[in-house]
C-alpha positions in Angstrom: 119.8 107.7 109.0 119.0 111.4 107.6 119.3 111.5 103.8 122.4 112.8 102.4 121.7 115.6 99.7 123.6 115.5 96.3 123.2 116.4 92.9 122.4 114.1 90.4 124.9 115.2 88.5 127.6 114.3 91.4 127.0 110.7 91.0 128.1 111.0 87.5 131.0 112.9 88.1 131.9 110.2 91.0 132.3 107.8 88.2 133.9 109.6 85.8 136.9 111.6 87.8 137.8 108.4 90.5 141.0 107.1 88.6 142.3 111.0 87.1 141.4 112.2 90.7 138.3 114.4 92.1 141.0 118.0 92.0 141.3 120.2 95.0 138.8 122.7 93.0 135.8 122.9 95.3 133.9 120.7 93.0 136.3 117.9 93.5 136.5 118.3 97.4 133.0 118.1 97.5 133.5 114.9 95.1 136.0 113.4 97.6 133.9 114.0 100.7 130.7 112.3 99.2 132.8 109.3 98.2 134.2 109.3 101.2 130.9 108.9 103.2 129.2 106.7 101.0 132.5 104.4 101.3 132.0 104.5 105.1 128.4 103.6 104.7 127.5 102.4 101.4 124.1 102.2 101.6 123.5 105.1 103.6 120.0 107.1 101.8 121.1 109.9 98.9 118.1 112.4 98.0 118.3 113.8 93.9 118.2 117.3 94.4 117.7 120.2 91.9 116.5 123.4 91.5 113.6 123.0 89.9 110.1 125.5 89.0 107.5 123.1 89.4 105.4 122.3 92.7 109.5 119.7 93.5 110.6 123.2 94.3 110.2 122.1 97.7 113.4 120.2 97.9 115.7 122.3 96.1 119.3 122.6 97.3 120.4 125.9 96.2 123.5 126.6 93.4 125.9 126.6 95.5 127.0 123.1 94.3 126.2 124.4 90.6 129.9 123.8 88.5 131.0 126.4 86.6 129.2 125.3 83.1 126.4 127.7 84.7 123.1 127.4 85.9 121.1 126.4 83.2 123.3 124.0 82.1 123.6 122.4 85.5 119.7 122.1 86.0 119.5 120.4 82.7 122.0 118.1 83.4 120.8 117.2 86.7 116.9 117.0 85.4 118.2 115.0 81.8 120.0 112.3 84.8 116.6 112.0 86.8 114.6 111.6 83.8 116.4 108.7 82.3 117.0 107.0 85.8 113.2 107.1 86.1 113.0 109.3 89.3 111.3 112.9 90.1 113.7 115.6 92.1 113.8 114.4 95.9 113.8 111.1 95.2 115.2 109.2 98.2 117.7 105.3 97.5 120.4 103.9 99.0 123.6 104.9 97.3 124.6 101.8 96.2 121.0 101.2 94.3 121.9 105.1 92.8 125.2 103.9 91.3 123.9 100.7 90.3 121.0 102.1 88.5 122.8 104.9 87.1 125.6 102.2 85.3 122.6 100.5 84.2 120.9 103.3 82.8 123.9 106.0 82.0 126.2 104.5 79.2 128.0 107.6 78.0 128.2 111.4 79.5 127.4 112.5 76.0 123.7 114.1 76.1 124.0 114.5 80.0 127.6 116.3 80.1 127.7 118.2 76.8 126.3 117.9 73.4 127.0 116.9 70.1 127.5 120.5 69.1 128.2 124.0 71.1 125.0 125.8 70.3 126.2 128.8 72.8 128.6 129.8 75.8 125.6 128.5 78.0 125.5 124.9 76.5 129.4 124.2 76.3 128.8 121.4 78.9 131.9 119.6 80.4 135.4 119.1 79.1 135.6 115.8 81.4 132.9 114.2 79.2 135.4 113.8 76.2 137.8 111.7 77.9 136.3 108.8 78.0 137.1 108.2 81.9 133.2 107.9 82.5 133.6 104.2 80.1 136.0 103.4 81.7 134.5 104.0 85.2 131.8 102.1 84.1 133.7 99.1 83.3 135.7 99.3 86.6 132.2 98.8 88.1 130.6 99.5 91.4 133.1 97.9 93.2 135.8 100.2 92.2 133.8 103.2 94.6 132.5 100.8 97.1 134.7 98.0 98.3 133.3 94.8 98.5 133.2 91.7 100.7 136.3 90.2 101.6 136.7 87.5 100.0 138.6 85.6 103.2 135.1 86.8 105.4 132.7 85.5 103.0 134.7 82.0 102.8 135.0 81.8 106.7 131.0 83.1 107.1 130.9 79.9 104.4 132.5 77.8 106.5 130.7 78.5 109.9 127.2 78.8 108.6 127.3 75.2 106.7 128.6 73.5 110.2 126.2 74.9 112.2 123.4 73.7 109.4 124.7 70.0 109.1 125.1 70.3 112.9 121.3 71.8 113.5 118.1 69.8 114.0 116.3 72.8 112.0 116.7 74.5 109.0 115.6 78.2 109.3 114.6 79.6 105.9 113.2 82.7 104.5 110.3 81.6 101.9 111.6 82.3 98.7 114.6 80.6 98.9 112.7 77.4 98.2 112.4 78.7 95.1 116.0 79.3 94.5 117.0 75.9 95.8 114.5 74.5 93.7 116.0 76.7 90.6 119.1 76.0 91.6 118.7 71.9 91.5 117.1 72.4 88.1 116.3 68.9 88.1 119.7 67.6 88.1 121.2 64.3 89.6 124.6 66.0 90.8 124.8 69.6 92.3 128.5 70.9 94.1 128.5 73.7 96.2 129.1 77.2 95.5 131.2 79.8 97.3 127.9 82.4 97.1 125.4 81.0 99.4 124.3 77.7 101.0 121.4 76.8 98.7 123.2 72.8 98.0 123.7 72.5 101.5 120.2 73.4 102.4 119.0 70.8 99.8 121.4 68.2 100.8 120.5 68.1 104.2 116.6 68.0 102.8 117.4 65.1 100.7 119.5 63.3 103.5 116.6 63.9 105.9 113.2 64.6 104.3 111.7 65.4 108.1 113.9 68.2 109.0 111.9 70.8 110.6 112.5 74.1 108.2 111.6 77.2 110.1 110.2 80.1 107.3 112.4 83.3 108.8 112.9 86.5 107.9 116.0 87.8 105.7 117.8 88.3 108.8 118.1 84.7 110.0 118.2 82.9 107.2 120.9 79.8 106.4 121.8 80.4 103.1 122.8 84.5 102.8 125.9 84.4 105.3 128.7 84.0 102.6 126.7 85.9 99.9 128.8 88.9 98.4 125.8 91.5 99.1 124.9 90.1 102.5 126.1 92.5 105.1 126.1 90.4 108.5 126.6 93.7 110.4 123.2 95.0 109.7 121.5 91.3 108.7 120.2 93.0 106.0 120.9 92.5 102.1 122.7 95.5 100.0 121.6 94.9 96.4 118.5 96.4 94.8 116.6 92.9 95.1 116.2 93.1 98.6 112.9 94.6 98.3 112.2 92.4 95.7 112.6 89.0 97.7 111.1 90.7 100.8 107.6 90.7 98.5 109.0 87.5 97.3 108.7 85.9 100.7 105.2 87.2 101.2 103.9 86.1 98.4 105.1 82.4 99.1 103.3 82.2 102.0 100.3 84.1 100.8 100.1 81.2 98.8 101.0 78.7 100.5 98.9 79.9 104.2 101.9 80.3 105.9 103.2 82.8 107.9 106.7 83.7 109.2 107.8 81.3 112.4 105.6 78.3 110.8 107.9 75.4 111.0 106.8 72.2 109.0 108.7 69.1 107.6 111.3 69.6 104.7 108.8 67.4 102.6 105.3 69.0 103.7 106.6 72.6 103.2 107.8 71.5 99.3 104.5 69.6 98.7 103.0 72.6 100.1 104.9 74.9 97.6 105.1 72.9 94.4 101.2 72.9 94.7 100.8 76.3 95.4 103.4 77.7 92.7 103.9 75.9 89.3 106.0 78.7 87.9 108.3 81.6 88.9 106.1 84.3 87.1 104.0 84.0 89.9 106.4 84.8 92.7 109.6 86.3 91.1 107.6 88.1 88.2 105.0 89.6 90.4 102.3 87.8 89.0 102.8 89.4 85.4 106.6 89.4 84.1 106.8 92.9 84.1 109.3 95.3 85.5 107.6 98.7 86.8 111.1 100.1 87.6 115.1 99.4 88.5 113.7 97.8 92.2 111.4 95.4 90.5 113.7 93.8 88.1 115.1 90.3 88.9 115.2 86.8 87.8 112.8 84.4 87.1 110.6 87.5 86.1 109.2 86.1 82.8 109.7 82.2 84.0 112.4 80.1 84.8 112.8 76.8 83.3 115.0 75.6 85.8 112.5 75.9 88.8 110.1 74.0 86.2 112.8 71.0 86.1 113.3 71.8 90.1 109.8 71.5 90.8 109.5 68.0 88.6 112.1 66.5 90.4 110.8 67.7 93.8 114.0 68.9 94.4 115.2 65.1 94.7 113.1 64.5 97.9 111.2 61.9 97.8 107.5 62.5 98.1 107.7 66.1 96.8 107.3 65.2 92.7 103.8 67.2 92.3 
């Protein structure tokens, strides 16, 4: 799909003027439209543009979306938004990731929309940013621009996925979600399930019947995403920021284990074959070192989890697995 152009500045405004209304001012049109196609496709790719001087001149978009507060005003605003977010002009993410990162990032309009004090005409900035709709569009969330999973889908996708797993001879499993099972059991005698994903009926069925053979798959096919609030089953693919994330994840599980993708071992092998390999979650979910290079790297387990410590102890309740 061909990026969608916008403003930095756009995405801020989406969030601000949703409950008073985007206007029938050409600004606001343009607000509606954008909103309406990222709602039809929520992770469709946005680029950052803006009209910059330096050799980024090569991607920028005009003024013809500029807002009356004037050119300069708008370029600042737009290159204040990129330089907190992190990002250079061009910059290409899904618009879900954009909003995300932006509530994340992006408390209050004040310093982006205006400024403590009028030094000019030229610097007036926005009236919007003084009526604290941007807070509150911030505490509405990301779900109040993009709707989320239906809760009635994700609890019949629940439903279906854990028959066919108790009703399968295989469990097919994307590598790191050993590790989550295993954080997730966090050494404990008596787990319940969760509406979210499958990860206590994967390790039931382990501990019921240490020789399943567990398939290691890719994102797409694996058993315990399908009622998971950013799992989109149209596209098999994961709509939160962690995707790439847990796609590295996965690869470095079998790095370190000698696996590959399709391998299919017994449920106790492949955990003996982790719980030797990986003795903590800095390794896998903290990239080695704990730290977070930017919004896409963050995550759990980054500076060590103490659950998959008391997972891993346990061996997950299977026997043979304690390392």
């Amino acid at each position: 799909m061909k990026p969608l152009s916008v403003r930095p500045y756009q995405l801020l405004c989406l969030i601000c003027r949703r409950k008073a209304g985007y206007g029938k001012d050409p600004c606001g049109r343009k607000l509606h439209t954008l909103l309406s196609r990222i709602r039809k496709y929520p992770d469709r790719p946005l680029s950052m543009n803006c009209n910059v001087e330096s050799v980024y001149d090569f991607q920028n978009p005009g003024n013809q979306d500029d807002t009356p507060e004037g050119e300069l005003f708008n370029l600042k605003r737009d290159l204040d938004i990129l330089q907190r977010l992190g990002l250079a002009p061009g910059a290409v993410h899904p618009a879900r990731d954009l909003l995300k990162r932006i509530m994340a990032e992006i408390k209050s309009p004040q310093g982006f929309c205006g400024y403590p004090s009028v030094t000019s005409d030229t610097w007036r900035g926005c009236t919007h940013r003084h009526t604290g709709d941007y807070e509150r569009g911030l505490e509405a969330g990301v779900n109040a621009l993009i709707t989320p999973r239906d809760p009635e889908i994700k609890a019949c996708a629940k439903s279906r996925s854990v028959t066919d797993m108790y009703q399968s001879s295989m469990l097919e499993i994307r590598p790191h979600h050993l590790m989550c099972m295993t954080c997730f059991h966090a050494g404990r005698t008596t787990l319940t399930p969760i509406a979210e994903d499958n990860l206590f009926e994967a390790i039931d069925i382990i501990q019921k019947n240490p020789d399943i053979p567990v398939k290691l798959v890719r994102a797409s096919q694996c058993v315990i995403c399908p009622p998971c609030s950013a799992w989109n089953p149209e596209t098999g693919k994961c709509v939160t920021g962690c995707s790439l994330r847990d796609q590295k994840k996965d690869l470095d599980v079998l790095q370190k284990t000698g696996l590959k993708y399709g391998d299919v071992l017994p449920g106790h092998d492949l955990l003996k074959r982790l719980y030797a390999a990986v003795t903590s979650t800095v390794e896998v979910c903290g990239c080695g070192d704990g730290i977070a290079r930017s919004y896409e790297w963050t995550g759990c387990g980054r500076e060590g989890n103490e659950n998959y410590v008391k997972g891993r102890a346990a061996g997950l309740g299977v026997a043979g697995c304690i390392p």
